[in-house]
N, C-alpha and C positions, 0 to 999 in steps of 0.2 A: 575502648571505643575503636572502631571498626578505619583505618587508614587506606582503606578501598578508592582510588582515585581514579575514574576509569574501569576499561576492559581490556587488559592487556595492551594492544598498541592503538584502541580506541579513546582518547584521553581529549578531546574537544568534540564541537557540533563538527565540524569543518571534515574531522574524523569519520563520525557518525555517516554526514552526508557522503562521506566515497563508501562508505558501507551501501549506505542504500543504493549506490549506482554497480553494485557488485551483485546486490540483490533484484535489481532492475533485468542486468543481463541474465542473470540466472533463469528470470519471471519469462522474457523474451525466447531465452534458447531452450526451453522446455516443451515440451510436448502440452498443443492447449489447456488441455484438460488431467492431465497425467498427474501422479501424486509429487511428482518433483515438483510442479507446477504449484500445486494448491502449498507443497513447505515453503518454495519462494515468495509465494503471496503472502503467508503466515509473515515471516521476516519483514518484507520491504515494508507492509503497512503497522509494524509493530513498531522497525527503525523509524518511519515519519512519521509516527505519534511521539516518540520521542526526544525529537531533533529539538522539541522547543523548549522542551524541561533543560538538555543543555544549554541551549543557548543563553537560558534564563540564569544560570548557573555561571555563564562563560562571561556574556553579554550584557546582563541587567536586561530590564525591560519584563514584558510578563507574558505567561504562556498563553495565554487568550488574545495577546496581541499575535503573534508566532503563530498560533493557529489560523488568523482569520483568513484565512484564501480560500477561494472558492470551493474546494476539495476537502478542508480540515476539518467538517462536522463530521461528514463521510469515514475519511481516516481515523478520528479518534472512537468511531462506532466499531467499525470493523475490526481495530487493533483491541479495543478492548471487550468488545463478543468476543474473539477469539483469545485473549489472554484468562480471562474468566468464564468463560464457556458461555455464561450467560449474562446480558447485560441489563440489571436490575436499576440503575443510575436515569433517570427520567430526561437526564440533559441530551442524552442521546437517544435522538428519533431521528436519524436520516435513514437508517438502513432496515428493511424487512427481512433481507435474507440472502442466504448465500448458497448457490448451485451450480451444475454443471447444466450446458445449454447442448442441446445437438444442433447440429449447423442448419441452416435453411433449408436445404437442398440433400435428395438422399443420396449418398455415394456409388450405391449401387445401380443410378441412374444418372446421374451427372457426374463429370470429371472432376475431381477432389481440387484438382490444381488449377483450373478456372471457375470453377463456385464453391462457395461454402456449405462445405460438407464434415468440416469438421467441428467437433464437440471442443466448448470452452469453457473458462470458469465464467459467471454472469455475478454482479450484487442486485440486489431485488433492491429499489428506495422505497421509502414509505408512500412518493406519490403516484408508486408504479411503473415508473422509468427502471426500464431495466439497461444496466452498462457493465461491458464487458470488462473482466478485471487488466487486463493491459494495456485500454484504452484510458481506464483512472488511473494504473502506475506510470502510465506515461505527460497525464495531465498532470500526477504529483510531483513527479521528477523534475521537466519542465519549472516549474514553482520552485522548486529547490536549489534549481540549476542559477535560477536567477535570482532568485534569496539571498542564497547561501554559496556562491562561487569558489571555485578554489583560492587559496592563497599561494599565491605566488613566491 
């Protein structure tokens, strides 16, 4: 039997959650739409699907409690579209899809640095609202920040 406790110096949620604000920055200092961009998305929404299985683990309580915030249908679609390529699981319908968006405004007619001209990652939701992925990692983190706090 497998004595696996942890990920190396990832060994609680508390863990976990400075993971995800590691992967937060990454999401942030990326180029919008860049492929460093879409690996730090991969990560951060894979870490917040996560966070609750530990906690469950850590904490007691149950992952569907852990989930319930505003964001966590979203987050466990996306992390697991993207863990499985494809997600066959019927519990998840918040997400249609996921793309890169070119900015409002074309660059080569407005200045990049007072309009949006740049291309980003977007998630499609099932009811058509489309949001932009650093605008949901920022809502998620937030949620996590105050969840899940550092320990002092």
């Amino acid at each position: 039997m497998s004595e696996l406790n942890g990920f190396f110096c990832l060994r609680t949620a508390y863990d976990l959650r400075t993971k995800l604000e590691v992967d937060y920055n990454r999401l942030r200092e990326s180029k919008p739409a860049s492929i460093e961009a879409q690996y730090a998305a991969l990560d951060f929404f894979v870490c917040a699907e996560h966070i609750p299985d530990w906690l469950t683990e850590t904490e007691g309580g149950s992952k569907t409690r852990y989930r319930s915030y505003p964001e966590g249908a979203i987050v466990s679609h996306i992390a697991n579209g993207a863990k499985h390529f494809r997600v066959k699981d019927t519990r998840h319908a918040a997400v249609k899809g996921t793309s890169t968006s070119n900015g409002i405004f074309d660059e080569k007619i407005f200045d990049p640095s007072i309009f949006d001209c740049a291309p980003r990652l977007v998630i499609e939701l099932e009811d058509g609202t489309v949001i932009d992925v650093l605008e949901l990692a920022t809502q998620v983190i937030s949620h996590w920040r105050i969840a899940l706090p550092e320990k002092q």
